[in-house]
Structure formats: C-alpha cells, structure tokens
Biotite code that builds the C-alpha atoms (Angstrom):
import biotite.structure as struc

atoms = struc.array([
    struc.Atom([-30.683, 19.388, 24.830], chain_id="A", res_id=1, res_name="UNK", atom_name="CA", element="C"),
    struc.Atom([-27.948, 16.689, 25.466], chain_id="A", res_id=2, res_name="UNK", atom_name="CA", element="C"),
    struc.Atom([-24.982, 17.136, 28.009], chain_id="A", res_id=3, res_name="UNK", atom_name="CA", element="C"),
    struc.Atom([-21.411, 18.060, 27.044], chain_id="A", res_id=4, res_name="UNK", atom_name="CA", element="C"),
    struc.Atom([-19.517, 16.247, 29.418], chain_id="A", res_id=5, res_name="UNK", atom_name="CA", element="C"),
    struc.Atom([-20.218, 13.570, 31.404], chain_id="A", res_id=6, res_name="UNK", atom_name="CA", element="C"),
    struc.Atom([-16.891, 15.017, 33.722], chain_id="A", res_id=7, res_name="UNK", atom_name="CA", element="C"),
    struc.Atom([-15.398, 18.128, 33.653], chain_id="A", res_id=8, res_name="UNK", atom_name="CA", element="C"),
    struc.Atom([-11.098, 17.808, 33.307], chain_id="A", res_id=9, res_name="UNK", atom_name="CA", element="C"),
    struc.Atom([-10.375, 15.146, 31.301], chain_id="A", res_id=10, res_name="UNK", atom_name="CA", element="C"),
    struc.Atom([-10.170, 14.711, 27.404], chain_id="A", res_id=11, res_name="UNK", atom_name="CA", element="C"),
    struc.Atom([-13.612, 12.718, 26.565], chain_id="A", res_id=12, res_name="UNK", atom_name="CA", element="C"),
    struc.Atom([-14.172, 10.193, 23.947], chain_id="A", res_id=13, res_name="UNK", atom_name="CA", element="C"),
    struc.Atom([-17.472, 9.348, 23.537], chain_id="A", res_id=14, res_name="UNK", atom_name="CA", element="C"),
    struc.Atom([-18.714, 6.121, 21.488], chain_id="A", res_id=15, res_name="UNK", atom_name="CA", element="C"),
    struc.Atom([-21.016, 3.868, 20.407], chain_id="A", res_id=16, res_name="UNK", atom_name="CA", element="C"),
    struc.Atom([-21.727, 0.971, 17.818], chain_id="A", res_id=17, res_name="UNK", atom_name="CA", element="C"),
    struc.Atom([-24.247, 0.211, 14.948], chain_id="A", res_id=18, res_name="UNK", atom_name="CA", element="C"),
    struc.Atom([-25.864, -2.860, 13.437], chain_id="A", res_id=19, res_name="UNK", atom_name="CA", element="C"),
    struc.Atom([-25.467, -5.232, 16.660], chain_id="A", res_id=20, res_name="UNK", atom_name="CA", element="C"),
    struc.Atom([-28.806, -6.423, 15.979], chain_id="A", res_id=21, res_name="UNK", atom_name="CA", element="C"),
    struc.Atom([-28.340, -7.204, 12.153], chain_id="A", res_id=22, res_name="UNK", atom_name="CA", element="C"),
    struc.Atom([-28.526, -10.826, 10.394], chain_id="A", res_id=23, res_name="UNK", atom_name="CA", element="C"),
    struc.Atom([-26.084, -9.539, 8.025], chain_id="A", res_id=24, res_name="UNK", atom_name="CA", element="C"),
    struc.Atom([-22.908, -7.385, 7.572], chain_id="A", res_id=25, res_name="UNK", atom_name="CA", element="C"),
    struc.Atom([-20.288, -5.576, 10.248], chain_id="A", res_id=26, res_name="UNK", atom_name="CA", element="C"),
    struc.Atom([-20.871, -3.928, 13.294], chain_id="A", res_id=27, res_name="UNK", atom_name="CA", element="C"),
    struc.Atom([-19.699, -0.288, 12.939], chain_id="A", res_id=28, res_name="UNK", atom_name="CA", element="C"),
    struc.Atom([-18.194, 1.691, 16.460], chain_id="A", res_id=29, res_name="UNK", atom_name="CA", element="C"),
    struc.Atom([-17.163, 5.292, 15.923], chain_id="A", res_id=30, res_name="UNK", atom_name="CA", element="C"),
    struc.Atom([-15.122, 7.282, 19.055], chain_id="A", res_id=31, res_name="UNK", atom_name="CA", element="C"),
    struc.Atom([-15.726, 10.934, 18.497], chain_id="A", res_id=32, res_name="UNK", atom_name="CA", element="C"),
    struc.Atom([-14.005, 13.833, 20.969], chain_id="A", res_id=33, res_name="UNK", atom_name="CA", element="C"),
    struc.Atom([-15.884, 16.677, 20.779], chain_id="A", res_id=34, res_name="UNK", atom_name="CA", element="C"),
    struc.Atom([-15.084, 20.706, 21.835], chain_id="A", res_id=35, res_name="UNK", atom_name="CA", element="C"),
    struc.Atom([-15.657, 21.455, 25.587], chain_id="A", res_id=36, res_name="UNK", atom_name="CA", element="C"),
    struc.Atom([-18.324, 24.264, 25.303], chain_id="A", res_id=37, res_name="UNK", atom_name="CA", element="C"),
    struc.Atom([-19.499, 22.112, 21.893], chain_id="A", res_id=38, res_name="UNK", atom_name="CA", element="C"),
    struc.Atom([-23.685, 22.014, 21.681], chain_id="A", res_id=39, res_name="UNK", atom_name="CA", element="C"),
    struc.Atom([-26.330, 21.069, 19.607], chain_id="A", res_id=40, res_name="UNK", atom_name="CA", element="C"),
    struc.Atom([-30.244, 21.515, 19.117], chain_id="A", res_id=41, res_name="UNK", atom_name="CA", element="C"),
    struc.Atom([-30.662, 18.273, 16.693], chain_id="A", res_id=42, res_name="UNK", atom_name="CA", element="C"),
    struc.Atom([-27.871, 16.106, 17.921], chain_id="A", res_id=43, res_name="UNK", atom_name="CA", element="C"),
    struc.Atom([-29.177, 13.047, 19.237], chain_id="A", res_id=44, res_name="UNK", atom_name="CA", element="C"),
    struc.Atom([-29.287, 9.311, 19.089], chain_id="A", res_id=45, res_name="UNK", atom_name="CA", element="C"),
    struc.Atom([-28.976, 8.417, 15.862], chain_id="A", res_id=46, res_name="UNK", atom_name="CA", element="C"),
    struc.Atom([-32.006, 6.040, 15.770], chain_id="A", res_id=47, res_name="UNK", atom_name="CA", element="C"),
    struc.Atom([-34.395, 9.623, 16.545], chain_id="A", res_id=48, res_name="UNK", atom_name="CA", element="C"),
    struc.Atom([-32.972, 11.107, 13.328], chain_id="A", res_id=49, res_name="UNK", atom_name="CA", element="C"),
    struc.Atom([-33.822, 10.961, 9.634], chain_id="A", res_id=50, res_name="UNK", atom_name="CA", element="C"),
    struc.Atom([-31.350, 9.883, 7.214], chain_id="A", res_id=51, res_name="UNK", atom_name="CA", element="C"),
    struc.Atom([-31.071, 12.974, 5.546], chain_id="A", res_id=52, res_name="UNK", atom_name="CA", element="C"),
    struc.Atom([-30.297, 14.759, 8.610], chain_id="A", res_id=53, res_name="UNK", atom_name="CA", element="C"),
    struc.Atom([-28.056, 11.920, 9.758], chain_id="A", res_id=54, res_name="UNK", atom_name="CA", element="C"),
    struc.Atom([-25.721, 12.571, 6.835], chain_id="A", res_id=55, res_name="UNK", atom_name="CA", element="C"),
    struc.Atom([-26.078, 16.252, 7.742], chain_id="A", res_id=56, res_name="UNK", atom_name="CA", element="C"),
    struc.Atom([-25.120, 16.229, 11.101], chain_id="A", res_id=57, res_name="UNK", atom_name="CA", element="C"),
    struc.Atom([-22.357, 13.790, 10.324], chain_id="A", res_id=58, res_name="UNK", atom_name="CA", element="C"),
    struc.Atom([-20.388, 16.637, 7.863], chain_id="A", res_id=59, res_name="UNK", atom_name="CA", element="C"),
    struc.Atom([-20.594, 18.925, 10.953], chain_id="A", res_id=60, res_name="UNK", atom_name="CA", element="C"),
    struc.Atom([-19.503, 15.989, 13.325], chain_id="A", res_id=61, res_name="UNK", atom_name="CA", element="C"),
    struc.Atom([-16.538, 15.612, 11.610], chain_id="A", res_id=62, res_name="UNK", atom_name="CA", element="C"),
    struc.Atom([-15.693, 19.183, 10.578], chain_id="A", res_id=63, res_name="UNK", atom_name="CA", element="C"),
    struc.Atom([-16.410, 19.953, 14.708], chain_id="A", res_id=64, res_name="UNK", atom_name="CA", element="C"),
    struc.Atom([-14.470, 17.337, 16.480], chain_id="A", res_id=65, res_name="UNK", atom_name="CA", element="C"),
    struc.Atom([-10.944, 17.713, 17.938], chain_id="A", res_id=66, res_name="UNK", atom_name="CA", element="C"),
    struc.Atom([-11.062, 13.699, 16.645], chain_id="A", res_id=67, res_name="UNK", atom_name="CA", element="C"),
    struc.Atom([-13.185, 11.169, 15.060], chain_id="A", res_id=68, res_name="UNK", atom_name="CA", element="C"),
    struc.Atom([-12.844, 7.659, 14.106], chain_id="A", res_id=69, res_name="UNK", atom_name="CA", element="C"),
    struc.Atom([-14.632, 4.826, 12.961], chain_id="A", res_id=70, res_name="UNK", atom_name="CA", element="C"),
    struc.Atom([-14.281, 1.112, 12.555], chain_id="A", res_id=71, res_name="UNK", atom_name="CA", element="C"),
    struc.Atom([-15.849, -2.378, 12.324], chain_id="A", res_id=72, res_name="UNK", atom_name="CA", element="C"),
    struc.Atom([-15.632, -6.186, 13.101], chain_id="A", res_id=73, res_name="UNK", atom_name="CA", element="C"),
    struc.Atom([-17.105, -7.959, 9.906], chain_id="A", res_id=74, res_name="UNK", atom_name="CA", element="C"),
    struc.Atom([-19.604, -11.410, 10.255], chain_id="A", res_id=75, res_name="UNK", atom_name="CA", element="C"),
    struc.Atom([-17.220, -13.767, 10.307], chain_id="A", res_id=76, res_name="UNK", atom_name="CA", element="C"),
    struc.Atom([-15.048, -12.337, 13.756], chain_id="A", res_id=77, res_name="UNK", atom_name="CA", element="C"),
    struc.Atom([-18.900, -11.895, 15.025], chain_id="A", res_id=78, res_name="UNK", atom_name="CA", element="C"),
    struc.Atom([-19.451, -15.218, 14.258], chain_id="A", res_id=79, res_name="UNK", atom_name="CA", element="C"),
    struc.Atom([-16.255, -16.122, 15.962], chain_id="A", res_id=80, res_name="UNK", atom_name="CA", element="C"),
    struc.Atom([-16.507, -13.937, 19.316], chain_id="A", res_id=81, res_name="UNK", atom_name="CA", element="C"),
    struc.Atom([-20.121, -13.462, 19.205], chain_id="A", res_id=82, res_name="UNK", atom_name="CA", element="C"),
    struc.Atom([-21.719, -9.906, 18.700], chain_id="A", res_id=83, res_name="UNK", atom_name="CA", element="C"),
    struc.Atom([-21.415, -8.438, 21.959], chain_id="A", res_id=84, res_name="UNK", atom_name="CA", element="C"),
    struc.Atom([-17.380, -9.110, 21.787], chain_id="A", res_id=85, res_name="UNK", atom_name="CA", element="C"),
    struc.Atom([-17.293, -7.770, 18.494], chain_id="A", res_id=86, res_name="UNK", atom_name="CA", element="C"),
    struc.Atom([-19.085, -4.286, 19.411], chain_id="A", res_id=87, res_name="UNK", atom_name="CA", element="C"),
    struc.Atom([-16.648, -3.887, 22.258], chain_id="A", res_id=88, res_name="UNK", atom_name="CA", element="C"),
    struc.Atom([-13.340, -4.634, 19.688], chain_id="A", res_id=89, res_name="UNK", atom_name="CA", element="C"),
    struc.Atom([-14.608, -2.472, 17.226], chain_id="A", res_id=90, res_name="UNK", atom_name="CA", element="C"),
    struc.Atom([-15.022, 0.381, 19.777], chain_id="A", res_id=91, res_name="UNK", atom_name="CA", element="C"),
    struc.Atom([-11.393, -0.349, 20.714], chain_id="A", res_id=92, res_name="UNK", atom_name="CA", element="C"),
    struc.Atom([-10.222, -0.335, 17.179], chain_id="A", res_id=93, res_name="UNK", atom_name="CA", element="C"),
    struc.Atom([-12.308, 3.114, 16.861], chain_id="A", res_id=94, res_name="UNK", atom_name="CA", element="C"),
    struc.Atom([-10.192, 4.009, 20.255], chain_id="A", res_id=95, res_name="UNK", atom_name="CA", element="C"),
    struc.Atom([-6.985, 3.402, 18.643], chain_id="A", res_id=96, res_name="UNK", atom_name="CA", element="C"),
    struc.Atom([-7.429, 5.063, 15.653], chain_id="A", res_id=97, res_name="UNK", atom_name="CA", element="C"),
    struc.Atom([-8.427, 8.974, 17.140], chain_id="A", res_id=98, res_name="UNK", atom_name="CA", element="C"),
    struc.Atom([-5.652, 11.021, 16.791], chain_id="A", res_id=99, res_name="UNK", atom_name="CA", element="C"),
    struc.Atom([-6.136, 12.447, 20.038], chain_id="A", res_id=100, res_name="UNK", atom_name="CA", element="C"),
    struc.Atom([-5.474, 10.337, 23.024], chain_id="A", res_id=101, res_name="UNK", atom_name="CA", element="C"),
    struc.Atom([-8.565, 10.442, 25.452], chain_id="A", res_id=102, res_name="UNK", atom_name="CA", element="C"),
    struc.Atom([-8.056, 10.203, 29.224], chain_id="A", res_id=103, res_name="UNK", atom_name="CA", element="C"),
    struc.Atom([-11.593, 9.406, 29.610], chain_id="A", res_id=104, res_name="UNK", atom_name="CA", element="C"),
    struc.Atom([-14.608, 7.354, 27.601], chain_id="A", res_id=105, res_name="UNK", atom_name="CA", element="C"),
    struc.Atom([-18.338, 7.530, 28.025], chain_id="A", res_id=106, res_name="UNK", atom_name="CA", element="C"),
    struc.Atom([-19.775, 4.078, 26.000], chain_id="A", res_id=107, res_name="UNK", atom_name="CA", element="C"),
    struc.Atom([-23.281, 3.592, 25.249], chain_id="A", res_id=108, res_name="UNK", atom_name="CA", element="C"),
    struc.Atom([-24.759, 1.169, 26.974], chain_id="A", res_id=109, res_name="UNK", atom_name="CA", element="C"),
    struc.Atom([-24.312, -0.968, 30.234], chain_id="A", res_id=110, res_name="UNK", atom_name="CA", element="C"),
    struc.Atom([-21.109, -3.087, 29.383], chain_id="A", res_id=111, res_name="UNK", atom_name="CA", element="C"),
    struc.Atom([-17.451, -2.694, 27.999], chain_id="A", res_id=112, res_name="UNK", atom_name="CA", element="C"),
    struc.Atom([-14.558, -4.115, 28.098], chain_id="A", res_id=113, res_name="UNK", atom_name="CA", element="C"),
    struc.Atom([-11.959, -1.941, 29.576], chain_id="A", res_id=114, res_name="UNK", atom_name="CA", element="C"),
    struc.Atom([-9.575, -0.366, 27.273], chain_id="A", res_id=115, res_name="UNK", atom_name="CA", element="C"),
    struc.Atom([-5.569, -0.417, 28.227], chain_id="A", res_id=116, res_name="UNK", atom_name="CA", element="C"),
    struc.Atom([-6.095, 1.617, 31.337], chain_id="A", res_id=117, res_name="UNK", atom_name="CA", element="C"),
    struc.Atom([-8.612, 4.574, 30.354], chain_id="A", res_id=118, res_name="UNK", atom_name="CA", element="C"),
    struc.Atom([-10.934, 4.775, 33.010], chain_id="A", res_id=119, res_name="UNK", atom_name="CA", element="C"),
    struc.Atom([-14.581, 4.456, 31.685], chain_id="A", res_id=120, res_name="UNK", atom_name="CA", element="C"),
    struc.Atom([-18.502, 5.494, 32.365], chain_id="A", res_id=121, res_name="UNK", atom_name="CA", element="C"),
    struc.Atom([-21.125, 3.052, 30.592], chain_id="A", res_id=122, res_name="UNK", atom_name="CA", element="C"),
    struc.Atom([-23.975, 5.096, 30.734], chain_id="A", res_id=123, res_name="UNK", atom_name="CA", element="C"),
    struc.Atom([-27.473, 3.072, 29.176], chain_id="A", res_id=124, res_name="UNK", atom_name="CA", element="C"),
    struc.Atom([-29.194, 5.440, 26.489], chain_id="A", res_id=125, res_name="UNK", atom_name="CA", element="C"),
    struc.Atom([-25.985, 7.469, 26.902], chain_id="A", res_id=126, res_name="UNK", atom_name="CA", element="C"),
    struc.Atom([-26.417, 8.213, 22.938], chain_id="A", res_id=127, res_name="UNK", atom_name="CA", element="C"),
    struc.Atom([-29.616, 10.527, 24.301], chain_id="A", res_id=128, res_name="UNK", atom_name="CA", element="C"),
    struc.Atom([-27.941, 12.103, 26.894], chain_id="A", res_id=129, res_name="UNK", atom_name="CA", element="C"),
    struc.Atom([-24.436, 13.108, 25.919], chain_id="A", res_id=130, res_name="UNK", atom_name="CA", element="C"),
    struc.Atom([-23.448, 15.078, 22.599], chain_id="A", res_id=131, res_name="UNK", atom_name="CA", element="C"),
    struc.Atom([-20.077, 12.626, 22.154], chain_id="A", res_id=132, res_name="UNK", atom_name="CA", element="C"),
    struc.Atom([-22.186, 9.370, 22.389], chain_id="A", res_id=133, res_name="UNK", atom_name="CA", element="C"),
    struc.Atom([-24.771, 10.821, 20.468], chain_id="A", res_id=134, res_name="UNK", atom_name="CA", element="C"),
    struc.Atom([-22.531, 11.782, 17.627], chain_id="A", res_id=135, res_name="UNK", atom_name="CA", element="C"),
    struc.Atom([-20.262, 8.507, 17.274], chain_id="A", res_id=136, res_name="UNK", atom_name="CA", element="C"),
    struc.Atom([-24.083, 6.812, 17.298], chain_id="A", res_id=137, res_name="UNK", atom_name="CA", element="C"),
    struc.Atom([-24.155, 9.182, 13.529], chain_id="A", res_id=138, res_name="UNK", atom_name="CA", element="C"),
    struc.Atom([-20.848, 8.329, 12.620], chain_id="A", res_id=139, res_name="UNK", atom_name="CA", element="C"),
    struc.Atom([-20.980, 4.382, 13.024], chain_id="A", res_id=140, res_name="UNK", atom_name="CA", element="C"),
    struc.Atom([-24.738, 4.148, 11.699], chain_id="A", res_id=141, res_name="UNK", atom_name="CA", element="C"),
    struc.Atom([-24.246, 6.670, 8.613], chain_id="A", res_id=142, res_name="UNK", atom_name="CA", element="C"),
    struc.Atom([-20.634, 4.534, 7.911], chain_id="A", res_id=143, res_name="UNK", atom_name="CA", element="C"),
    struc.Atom([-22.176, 1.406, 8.366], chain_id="A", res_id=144, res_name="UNK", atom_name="CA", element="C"),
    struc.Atom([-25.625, 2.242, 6.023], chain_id="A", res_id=145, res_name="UNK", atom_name="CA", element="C"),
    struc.Atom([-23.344, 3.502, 3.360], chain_id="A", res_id=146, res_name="UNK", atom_name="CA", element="C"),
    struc.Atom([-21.332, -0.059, 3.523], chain_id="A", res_id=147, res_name="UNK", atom_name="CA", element="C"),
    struc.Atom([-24.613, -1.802, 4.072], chain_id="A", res_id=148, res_name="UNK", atom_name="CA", element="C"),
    struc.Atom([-25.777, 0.048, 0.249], chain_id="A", res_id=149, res_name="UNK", atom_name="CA", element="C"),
    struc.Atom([-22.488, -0.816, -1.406], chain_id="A", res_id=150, res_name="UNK", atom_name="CA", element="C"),
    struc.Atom([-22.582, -4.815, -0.383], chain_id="A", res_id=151, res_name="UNK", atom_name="CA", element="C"),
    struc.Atom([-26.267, -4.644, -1.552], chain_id="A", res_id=152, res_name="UNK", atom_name="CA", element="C"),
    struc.Atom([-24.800, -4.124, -5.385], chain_id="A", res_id=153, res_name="UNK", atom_name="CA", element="C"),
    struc.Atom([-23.863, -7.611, -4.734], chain_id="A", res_id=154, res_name="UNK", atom_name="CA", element="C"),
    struc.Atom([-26.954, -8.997, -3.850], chain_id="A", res_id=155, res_name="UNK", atom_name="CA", element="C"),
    struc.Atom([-29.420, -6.931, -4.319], chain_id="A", res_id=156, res_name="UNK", atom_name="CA", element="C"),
    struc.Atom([-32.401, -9.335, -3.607], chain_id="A", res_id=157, res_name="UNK", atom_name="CA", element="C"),
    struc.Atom([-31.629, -9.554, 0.206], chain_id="A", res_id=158, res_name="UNK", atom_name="CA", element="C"),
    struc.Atom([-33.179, -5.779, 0.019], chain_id="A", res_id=159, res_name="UNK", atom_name="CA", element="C"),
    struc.Atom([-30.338, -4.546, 2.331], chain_id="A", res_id=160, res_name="UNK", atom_name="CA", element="C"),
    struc.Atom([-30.578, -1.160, 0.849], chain_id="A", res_id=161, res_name="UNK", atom_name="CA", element="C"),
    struc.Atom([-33.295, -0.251, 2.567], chain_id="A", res_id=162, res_name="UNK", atom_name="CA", element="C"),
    struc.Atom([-33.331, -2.967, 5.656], chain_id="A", res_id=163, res_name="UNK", atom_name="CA", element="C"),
    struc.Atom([-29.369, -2.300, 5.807], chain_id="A", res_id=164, res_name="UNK", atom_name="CA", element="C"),
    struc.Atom([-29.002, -5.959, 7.194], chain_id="A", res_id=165, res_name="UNK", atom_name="CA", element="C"),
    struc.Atom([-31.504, -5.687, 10.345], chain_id="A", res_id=166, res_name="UNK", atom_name="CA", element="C"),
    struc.Atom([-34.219, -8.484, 10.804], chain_id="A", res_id=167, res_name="UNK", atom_name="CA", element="C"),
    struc.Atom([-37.517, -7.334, 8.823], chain_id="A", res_id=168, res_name="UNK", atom_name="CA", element="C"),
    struc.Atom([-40.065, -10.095, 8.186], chain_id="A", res_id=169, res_name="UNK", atom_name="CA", element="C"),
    struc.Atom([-38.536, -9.431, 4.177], chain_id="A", res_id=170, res_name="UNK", atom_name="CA", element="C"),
    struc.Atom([-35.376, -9.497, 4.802], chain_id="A", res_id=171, res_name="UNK", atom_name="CA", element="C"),
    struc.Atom([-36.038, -13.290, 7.187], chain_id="A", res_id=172, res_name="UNK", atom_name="CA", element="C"),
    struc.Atom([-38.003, -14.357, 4.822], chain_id="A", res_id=173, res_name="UNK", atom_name="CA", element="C"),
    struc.Atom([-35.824, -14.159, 1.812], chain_id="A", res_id=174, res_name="UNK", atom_name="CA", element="C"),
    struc.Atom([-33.170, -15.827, 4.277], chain_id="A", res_id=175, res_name="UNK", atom_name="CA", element="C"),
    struc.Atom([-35.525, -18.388, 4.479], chain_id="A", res_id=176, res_name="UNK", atom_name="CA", element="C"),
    struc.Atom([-36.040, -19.310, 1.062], chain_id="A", res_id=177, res_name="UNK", atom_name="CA", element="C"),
    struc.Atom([-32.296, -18.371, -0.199], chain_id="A", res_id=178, res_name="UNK", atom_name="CA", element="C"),
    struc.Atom([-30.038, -19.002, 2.142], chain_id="A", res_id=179, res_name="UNK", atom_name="CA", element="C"),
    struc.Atom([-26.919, -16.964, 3.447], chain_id="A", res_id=180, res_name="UNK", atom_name="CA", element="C"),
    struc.Atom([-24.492, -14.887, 1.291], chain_id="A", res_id=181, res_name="UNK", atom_name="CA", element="C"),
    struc.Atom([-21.126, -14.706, 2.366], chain_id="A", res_id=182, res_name="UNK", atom_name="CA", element="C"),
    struc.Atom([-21.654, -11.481, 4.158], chain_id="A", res_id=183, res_name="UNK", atom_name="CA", element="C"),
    struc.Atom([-24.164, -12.858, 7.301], chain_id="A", res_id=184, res_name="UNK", atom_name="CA", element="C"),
    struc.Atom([-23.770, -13.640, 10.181], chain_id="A", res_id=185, res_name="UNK", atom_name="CA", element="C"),
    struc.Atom([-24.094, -17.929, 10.620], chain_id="A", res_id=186, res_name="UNK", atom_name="CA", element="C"),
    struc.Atom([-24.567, -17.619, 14.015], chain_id="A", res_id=187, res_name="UNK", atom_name="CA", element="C"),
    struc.Atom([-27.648, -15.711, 14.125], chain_id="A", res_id=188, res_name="UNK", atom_name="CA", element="C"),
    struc.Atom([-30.614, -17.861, 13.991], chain_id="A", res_id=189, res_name="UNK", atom_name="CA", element="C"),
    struc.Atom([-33.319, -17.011, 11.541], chain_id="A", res_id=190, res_name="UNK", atom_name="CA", element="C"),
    struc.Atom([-36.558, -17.869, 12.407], chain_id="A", res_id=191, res_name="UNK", atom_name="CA", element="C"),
    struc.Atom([-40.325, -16.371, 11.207], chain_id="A", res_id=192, res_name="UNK", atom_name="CA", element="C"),
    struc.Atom([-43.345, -18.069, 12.827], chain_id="A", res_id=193, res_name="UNK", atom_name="CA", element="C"),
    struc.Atom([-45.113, -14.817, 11.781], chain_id="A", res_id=194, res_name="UNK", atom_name="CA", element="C"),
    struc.Atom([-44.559, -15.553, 8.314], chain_id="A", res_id=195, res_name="UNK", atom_name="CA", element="C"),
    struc.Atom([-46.946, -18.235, 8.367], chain_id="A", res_id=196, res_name="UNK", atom_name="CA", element="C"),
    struc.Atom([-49.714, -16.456, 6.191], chain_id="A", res_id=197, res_name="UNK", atom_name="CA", element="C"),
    struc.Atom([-47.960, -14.321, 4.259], chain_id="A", res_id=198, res_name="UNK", atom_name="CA", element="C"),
])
C-alpha cells in the first residue's frame, strides 16, 4: 500500500501530469489534497490501472479530497516553452486553482519549478509511493483521455481514441502519410525507421 504523507504537519498537495510524451494534444496536471488518515488498496499510479477502474477511482478521488484540481497547457504553449515547461505550468495552474491553500507539495518526478514560495519534495515514481501523487496521476490522465476522445470526433483517422495522442507505430505512421492537425505538437519530431516493412 502507498504512503499518506510524505511529512506529517503541513497541508499536502500532491500532483502530477499526463500526456508529456504525446505527439498530439495538452498535457493535463491535476493537484489533489487528500484526508490525513486517507488510504487505499487500489490507488496507484495511474499507468498500473485499467481504465475502467481509473474512472472508478477518480469518482472517489474527488468525492474524498479536501481539494482537487486539474488543468492543462495545450500544443501550441508546448510548442512554445517546450514540454517539460509546460508540465511544470500546468501543475502551477492546477496549484492555483485548489480551493485549499497547501503549505506543502510532493511532484512526481525529479524536477519542478518552484511555486511562489511553497516549499516542495520531487520524489521520482512518487505516483507509486504516495496516495496524493498517485491520485492527481488519475485525475490528469482520466481528464486528459476524455479530452483526447472528444478532439478525436474531429479527426477520427489519427486513431486518438484509443492511442489518446501517444506515439504508436499507427498513430506515426498516419503522421507520416497525413500530416499534422491543428491539435499536435510541431515540435515533436516524427520519425518510424521501424515502419519500413509494414
């Protein structure tokens, strides 16, 4: 089972992001503050979980936590900042929006940029260690799949209903042969030796 707290006195605000890796669409960063004595048995990092259970767990996420937020930086400010930049503004835009103040964050991960003056812990695999990470890794990957589904009415033969964006030989090679839609990311290069025979 996952830790609580990663300290003991402060208010906690646990977060991670979604979709850094993607050729297409936002990344997603959700802050979640979560009950002192709150535990678990399935919570864990989102990427373990099946998406059924994801959307499960994310109903009692949000029912559970003292505060929750989510938000995003779309292609084009990735394109602008680059990716890693982007992740670290939308887990300050996530920051801003709790209605809670924390006193303390725990960020998945091994980099951040500091926020105002909350003191902060970047813990790597923190979203399999502590419940907080662990459920703002549900909240920004179940927010950003359900984006990822409704931009895929759009174009629905860049598959992303079912690669939600991420680099699959498909979804490269239909890059290859169609080009970008308005919703990738320019700066990500798109290549597919591997493709060769297929």
């Amino acid at each position: 089972m996952l830790l609580a707290r990663y300290q003991k006195d402060l208010i906690e605000a646990g977060c991670d992001e979604a979709g850094r890796g993607c050729l297409a669409g936002p990344v997603f960063a959700a802050a979640v503050i979560l009950p002192r004595n709150f535990k678990h048995k399935l919570l864990n990092d989102s990427k373990l979980i099946a998406e059924e259970a994801r959307y499960e767990l994310r109903a009692e996420i949000e029912e559970k936590a003292i505060a929750h937020a989510v938000a995003w930086c779309d292609n084009v400010e990735i394109d602008e900042i680059n990716i890693l930049n982007a992740s670290f503004l939308a887990m300050h835009r996530a920051i801003d929006k709790l209605l809670c103040i924390p006193q303390y964050l725990i960020i998945d991960g091994n980099r951040f940029t500091q926020y105002r003056d909350t003191p902060h812990a970047c813990i790597v695999k923190g979203d399999s260690k502590y419940f907080s990470i662990a459920a703002a890794s549900i909240l920004a990957k179940t927010y950003r799949d359900d984006y990822m589904k409704q931009i895929a009415l759009e174009h629905p033969e860049y598959e992303w209903h079912s690669n939600k964006g991420y680099p699959t030989i498909s979804h490269r090679k239909i890059v290859l042969n169609l080009g970008h839609t308005p919703y990738h990311r320019k700066t990500f290069r798109v290549t597919a030796p591997e493709l060769v025979d297929l």
